[in-house]
Steps between C-alpha positions, in 0.01 A plus 500: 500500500652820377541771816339758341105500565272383186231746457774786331422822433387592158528844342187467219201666382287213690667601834375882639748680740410413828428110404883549438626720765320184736639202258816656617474580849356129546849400348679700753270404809576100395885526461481695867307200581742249432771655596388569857368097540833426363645668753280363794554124395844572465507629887272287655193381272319249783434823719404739180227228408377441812596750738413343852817363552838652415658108456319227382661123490399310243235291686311847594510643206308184323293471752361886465454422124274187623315697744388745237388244262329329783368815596411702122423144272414198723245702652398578154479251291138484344556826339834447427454146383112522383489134448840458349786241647791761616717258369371540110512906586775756365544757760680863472622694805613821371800657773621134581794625692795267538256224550296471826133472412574321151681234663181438717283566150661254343426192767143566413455603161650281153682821380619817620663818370624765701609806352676792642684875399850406714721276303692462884162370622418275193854342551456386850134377405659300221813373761219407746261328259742322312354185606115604478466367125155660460619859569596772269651780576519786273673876510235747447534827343329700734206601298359213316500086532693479141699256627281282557392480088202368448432268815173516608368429846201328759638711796675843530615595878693820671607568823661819648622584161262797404591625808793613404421700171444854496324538182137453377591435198738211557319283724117558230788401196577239741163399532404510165755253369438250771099490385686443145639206568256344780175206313157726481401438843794420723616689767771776586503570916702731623574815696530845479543800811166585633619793718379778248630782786829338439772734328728356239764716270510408141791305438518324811585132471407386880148676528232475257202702442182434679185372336147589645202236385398718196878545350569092521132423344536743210887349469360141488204582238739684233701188490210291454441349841216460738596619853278248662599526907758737647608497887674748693422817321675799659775248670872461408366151345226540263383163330331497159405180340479627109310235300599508104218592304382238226658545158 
């Protein structure tokens, strides 16, 4: 995957001026992106992905990844699932990390990809998962799932990812090209910030914009999903479960 993000900026008659002045400042914002993760996996990426303990062994840290599946998708599993075997699904989780909750993912479901923006990250998922033959790990471009081609998916899943993105416009783009790639009916749960008094700086890698009940449903039906249940509006951890409109 080539390090420069895949959307480009083009300088045509089709593109007006501010389509183009954002084209490029989305280009900026995901280069910032990577380069900070980078950084934070290189200096300690256990604590940067899950920050409630400055050292994690090796046990800990897959257990955490177990607890959240057990937690987010066990508990789930008829509208995750809706009458499928998890072991004949393809699953996504977009912001994989180096690994913790794919691991987990991947002793439930046939096949997994995990994608993330931090080519640091993506190689300690890959060192760690090395002997998880259903996993996939791919390096992201910060803006779209390209690298994934044209996979398509029964499950798409985020945690604390969003979170962490400071623009709009990334995370709906985000959006967007996961409901491109998920079956006309299937599933993409995951979180956005709730706290809508919360104030985030444009640019800011570690704290991303807040997203009141109105902002994530008009998000979800522009990319062609049904926001169908939503817990823990105006909390740091605001759950959407976006189903993908039939085709």
């Amino acid at each position: 995957m080539p390090d420069k993000v895949g959307i480009g900026v083009r300088d045509d008659v089709g593109m007006g001026r501010d389509a183009m002045i954002m084209a490029q400042m989305s280009l900026e914002y995901a280069e910032k992106m990577r380069r900070d993760w980078d950084e934070r996996a290189r200096s300690n990426a256990r604590h940067y992905i899950a920050d409630g303990k400055t050292e994690w062994s090796d046990a800990e840290f897959r257990a955490s990844g177990e607890a959240t599946v057990a937690e987010d998708i066990l508990t789930d599993m008829v509208n995750i699932c809706q009458g499928k075997n998890p072991r004949d699904m393809r699953v996504l989780e977009l912001g994989c990390g180096a690994g913790r909750v794919t691991r987990a993912m991947g002793q439930v479901f046939g096949e997994v990809h995990g994608i993330d923006i931090s080519k640091e990250m993506v190689a300690q998922a890959r060192a760690a998962l090395a002997q998880s033959p259903n996993v996939f790990i791919h390096h992201g471009d910060g803006l779209t799932l390209n690298a994934l081609g044209d996979i398509r998916f029964d499950f798409a899943y985020s945690c604390c990812v969003f979170h962490h993105i400071s623009s709009y416009e990334v995370i709906a783009s985000y959006v967007a090209d996961v409901a491109r790639r998920l079956e006309p009916g299937a599933l993409f749960k995951f979180e956005v910030q709730g706290c809508t008094s919360l104030k985030t700086t444009v640019g800011d890698t570690w704290l991303g914009v807040p997203f009141s009940e109105q902002q994530a449903r008009e998000m979800a039906e522009r990319a062609g999903f049904e926001l169908r249940y939503h817990v823990g509006e105006g909390e740091e951890r605001f759950w959407l479960w976006c189903f993908r409109r039939g085709e």
